[in-house]
C-alpha positions as CSV (number, residue, x, y, z in Angstrom):
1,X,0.0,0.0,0.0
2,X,3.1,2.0,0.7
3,X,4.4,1.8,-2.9
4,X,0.9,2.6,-4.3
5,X,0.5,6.1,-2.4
6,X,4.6,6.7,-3.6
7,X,3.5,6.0,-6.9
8,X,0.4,8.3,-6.8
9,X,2.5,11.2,-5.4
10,X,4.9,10.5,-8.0
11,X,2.8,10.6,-10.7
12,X,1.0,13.6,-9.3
13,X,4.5,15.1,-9.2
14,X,5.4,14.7,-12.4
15,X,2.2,16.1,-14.0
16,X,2.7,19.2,-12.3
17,X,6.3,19.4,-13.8
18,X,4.6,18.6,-17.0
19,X,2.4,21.6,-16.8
20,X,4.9,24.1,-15.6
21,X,6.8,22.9,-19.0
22,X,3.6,23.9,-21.0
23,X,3.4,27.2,-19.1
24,X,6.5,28.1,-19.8
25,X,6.2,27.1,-23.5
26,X,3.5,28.9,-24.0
27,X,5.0,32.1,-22.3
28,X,8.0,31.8,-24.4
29,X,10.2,31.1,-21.6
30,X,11.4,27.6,-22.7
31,X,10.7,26.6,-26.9
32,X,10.1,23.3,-28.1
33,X,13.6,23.0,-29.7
34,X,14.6,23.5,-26.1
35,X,13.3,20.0,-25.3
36,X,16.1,18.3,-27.3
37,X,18.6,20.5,-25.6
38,X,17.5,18.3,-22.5
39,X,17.1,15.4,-23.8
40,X,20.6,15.0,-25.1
41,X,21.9,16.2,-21.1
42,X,19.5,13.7,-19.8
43,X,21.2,11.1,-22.1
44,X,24.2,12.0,-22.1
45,X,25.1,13.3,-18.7
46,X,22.2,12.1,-15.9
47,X,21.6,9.0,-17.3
48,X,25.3,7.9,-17.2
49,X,25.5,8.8,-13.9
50,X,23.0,7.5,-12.5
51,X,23.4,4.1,-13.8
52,X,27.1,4.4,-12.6
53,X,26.5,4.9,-9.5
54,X,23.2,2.6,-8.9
55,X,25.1,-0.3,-10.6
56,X,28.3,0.2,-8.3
57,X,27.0,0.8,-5.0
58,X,25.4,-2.5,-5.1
59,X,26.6,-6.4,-5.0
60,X,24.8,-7.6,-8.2
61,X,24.4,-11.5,-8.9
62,X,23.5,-13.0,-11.9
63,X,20.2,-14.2,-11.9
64,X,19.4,-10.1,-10.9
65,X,19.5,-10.2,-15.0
66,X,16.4,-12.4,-15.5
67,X,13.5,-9.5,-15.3
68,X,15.7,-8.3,-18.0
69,X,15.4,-11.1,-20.3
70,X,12.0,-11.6,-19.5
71,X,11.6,-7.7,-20.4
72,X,13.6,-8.1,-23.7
73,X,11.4,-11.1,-24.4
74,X,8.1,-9.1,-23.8
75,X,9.3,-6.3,-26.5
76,X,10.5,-8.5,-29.4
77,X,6.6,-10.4,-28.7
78,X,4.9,-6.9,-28.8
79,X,6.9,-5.6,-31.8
80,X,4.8,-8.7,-33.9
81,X,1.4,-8.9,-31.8
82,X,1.3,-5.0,-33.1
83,X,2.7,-5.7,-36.6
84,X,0.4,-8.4,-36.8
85,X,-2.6,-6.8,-35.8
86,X,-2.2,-3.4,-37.9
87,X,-1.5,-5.8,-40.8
88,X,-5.0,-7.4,-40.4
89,X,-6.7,-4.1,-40.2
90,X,-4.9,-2.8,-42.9
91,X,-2.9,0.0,-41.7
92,X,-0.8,1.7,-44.6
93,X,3.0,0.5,-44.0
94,X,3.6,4.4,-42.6
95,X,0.9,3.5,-39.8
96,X,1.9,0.3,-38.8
97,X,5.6,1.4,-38.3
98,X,3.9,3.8,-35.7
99,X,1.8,1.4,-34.0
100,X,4.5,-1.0,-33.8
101,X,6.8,1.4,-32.2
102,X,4.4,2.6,-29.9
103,X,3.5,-0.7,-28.6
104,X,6.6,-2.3,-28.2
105,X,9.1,0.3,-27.1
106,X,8.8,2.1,-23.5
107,X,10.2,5.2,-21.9
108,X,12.0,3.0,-19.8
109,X,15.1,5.6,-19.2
110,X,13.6,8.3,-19.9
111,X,10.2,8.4,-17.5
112,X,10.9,4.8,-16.1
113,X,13.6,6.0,-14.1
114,X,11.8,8.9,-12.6
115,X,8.9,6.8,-11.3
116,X,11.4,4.4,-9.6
117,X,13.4,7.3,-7.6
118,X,10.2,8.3,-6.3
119,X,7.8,5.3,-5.8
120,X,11.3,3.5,-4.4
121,X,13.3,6.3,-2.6
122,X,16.7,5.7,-1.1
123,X,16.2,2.0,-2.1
124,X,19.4,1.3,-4.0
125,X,18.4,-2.4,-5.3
126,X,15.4,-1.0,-6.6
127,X,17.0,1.4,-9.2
128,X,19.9,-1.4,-9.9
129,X,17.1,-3.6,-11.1
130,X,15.3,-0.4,-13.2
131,X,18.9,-0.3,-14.6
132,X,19.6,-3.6,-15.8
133,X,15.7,-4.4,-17.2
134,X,16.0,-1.1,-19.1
135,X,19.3,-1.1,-20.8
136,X,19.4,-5.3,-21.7
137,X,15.5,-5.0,-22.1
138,X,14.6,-2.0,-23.7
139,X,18.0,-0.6,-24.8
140,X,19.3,-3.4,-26.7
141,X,16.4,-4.1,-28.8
142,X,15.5,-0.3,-29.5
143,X,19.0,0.6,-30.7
144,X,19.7,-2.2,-32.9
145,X,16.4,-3.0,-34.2
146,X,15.0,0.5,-34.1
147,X,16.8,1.7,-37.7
148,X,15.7,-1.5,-39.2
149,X,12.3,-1.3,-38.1
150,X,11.7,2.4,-38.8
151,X,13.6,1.6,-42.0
152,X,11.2,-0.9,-43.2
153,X,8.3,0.8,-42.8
154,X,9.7,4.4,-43.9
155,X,10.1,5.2,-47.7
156,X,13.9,5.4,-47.3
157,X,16.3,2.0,-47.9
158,X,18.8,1.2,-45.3
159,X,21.6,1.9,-46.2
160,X,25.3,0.7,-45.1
161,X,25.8,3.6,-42.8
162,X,22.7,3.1,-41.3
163,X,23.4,-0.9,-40.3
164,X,26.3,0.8,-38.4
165,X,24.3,3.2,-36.4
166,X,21.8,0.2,-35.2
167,X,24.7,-0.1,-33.0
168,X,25.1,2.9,-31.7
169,X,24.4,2.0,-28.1
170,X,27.3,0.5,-27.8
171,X,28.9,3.7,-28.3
172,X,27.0,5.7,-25.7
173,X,27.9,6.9,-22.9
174,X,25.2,4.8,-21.1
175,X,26.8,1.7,-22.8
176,X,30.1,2.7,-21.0
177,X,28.4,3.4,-17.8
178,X,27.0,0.5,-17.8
179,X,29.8,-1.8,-18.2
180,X,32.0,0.3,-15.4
181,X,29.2,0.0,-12.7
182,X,29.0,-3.3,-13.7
183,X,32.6,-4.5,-13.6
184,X,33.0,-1.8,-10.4
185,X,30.3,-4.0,-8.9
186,X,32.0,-7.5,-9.5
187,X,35.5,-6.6,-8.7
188,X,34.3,-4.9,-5.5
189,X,36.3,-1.8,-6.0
190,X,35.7,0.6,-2.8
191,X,32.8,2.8,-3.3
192,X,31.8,5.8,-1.2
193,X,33.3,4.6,1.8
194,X,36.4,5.6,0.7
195,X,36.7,9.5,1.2
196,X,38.7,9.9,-2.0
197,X,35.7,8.2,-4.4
198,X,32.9,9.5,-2.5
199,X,32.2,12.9,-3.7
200,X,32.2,10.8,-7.3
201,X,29.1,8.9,-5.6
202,X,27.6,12.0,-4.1
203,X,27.3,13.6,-7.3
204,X,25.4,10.6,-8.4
205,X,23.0,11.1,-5.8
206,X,22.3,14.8,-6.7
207,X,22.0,14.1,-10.2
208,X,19.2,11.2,-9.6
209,X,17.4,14.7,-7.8
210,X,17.8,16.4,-10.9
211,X,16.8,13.3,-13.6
212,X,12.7,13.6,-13.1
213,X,12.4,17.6,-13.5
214,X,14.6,17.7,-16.5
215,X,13.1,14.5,-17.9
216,X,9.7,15.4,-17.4
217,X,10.9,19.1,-19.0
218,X,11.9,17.9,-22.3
219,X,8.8,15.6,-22.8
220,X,6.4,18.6,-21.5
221,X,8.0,21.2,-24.0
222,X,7.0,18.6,-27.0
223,X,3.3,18.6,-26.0
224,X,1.6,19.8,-29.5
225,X,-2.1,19.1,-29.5
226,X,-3.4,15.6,-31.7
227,X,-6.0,14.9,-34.1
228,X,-7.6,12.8,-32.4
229,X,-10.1,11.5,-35.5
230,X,-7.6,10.0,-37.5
231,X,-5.6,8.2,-34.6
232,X,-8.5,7.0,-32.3
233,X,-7.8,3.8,-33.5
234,X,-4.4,3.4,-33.3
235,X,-4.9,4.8,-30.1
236,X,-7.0,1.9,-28.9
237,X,-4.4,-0.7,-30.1
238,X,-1.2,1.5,-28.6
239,X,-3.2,1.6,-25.2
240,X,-4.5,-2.1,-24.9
241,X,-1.1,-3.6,-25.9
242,X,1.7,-0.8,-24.6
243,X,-0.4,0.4,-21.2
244,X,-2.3,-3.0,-20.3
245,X,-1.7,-6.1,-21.9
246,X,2.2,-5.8,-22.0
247,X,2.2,-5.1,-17.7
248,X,0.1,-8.2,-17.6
249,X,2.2,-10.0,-19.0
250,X,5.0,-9.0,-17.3
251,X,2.9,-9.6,-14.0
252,X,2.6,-13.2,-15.2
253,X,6.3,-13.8,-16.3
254,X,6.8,-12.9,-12.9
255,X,4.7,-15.0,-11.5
256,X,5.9,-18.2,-13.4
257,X,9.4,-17.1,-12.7
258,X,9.0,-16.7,-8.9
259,X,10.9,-13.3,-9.3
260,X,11.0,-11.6,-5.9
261,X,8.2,-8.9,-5.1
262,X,10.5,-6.1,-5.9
263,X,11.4,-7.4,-9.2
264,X,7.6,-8.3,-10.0
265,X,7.5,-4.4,-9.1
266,X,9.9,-2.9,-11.1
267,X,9.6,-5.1,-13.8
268,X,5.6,-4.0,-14.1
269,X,6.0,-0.6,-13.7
270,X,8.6,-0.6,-16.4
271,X,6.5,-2.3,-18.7
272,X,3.8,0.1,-18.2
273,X,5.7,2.8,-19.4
274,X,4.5,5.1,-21.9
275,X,5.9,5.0,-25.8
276,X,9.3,5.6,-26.2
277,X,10.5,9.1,-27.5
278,X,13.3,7.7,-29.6
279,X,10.5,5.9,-31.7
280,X,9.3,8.9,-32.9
281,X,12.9,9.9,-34.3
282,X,13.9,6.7,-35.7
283,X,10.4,7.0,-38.1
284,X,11.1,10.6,-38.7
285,X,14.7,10.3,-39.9
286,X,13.6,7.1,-42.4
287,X,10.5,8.6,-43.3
288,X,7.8,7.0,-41.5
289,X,5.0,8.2,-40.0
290,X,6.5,10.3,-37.1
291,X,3.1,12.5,-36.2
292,X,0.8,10.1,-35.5
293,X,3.7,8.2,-33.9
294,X,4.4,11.9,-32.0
295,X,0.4,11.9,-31.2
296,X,0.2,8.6,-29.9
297,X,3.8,9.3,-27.8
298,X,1.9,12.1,-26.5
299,X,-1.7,10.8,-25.9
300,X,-0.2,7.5,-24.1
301,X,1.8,9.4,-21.6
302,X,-1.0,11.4,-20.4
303,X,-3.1,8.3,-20.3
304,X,-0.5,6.2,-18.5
305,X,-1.0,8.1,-15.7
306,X,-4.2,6.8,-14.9
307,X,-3.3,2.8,-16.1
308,X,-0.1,2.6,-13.8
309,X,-2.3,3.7,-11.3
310,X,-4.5,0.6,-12.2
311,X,-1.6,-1.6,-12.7
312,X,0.3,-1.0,-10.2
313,X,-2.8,-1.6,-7.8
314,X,-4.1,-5.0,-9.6
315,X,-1.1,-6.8,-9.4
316,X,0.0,-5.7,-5.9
């Protein structure tokens, strides 16, 4: 009962972040090319950092990596339950790319994070476990199979070049992060008990403070308003697979897999995560559909506020 009243203050938090970021669009203060400003410091700063730390502080083992297979499991099944059912209600290619990217991918990093630090505060294992589902179950998949993907159902070929950037995670700075707090982890290195390599670990902490507001920032200054007749539904499909079915099953895996309560947990809530944001770039840089993928982004994160709600509560 605990977690659920965390989880409702968090989401109540975090919509009031995302409506001071629409005030201060609409007063000019902040623009919406602002919101990829924060994004890339999210990614490329917080994000590292936090994962760092989370990953270090902590004495991992390896069945801690399961959730994370199951997770990774769960996105390659909804990437072809949505193909498959946009196909049968014949979706143009365009639409089914954005379906299929808004079913399947979560905003496991970039929201999923944020609802852990606050439904889970100070509970180190907790955000370890966030870590490890998100970038083996959601990372992996969404940076190698996210050019094809958005390739295939965009009107540009992939090219060479673009085979190369499927692996770009690999190259990112949460890549690297994730392998140091990793190996920091196994080889025991000190951590911040030692006076000379804690101030590296209180910065992590004061960054984890910093993640939800700037997160929550970016994703508010994108808000543009969506046709709702030509997406309504898409919509329906993106909500029953992304927001309901896809946390059930993930509640069942769970289940099956006698995964601890915490895991269940954390594993749930990341699956209820709204569509991921990098979706939406993927299909606009090889031409696909990226505004109704940009509408249904949009539409499912104000909606997910209600389903984790319901989620989280029917499979406590």
């Amino acid at each position: 009962m605990q977690e659920f009243h965390q989880l409702v203050n968090a989401i109540l938090a975090i919509a009031m972040i995302y409506v001071i970021a629409m005030v201060l669009k609409y007063k000019k203060i902040l623009k919406e090319e602002h919101s990829l400003t924060l994004a890339r410091i999210v990614t490329d700063v917080f994000l590292p950092a936090i994962v760092f730390v989370s990953l270090a502080k902590q004495t991992l083992h390896p069945n801690q990596v399961e959730p994370a297979l199951a997770m990774l499991g769960l996105e390659l099944l909804f990437i072809a339950l949505a193909w498959l059912l946009s196909s049968m209600l014949k979706f143009s290619r365009a639409q089914q790319g954005a379906i299929v990217f808004c079913s399947a991918f979560g905003s496991s990093t970039f929201l999923g994070y944020s609802i852990v630090l606050q439904v889970f505060p100070d509970n180190p294992e907790a955000l370890s476990e966030a870590v490890l589902i998100s970038e083996i179950g959601v990372g992996y998949p969404i940076f190698i199979l996210g050019p094809i993907l958005a390739a295939y159902f965009g009107s540009r070929k992939l090219k060479k070049s673009d085979w190369k950037a499927s692996f770009c995670f690999f190259r990112s700075p949460v890549f690297f992060a994730l392998i140091a707090g990793l190996l920091w982890s196994i080889l025991k290195i000190p951590g911040e008990e030692n006076i000379y390599i804690a101030p590296i670990f209180r910065l992590g902490s004061v960054l984890s403070a910093a993640l939800t507001p700037l997160a929550i920032l970016s994703v508010g200054l994108m808000f543009k308003k969506p046709g709702f007749r030509t997406m309504v539904i898409p919509l329906g499909i993106v909500i029953l697979l992304k927001l309901i079915l896809k946390p059930l099953l993930a509640s069942q895996l769970a289940s099956w897999f006698g995964f601890p309560e915490l895991w269940k947990e954390i594993l749930v809530l990341m699956a209820a995560m709204p569509s991921a944001v990098l979706g939406v770039v993927f299909l606009r840089r090889y031409g696909g559909d990226a505004s109704l993928a940009s509408a249904l982004l949009l539409v499912t994160t104000l909606v997910s506020s209600i389903t984790l709600l319901g989620v989280f509560w029917l499979f406590r």
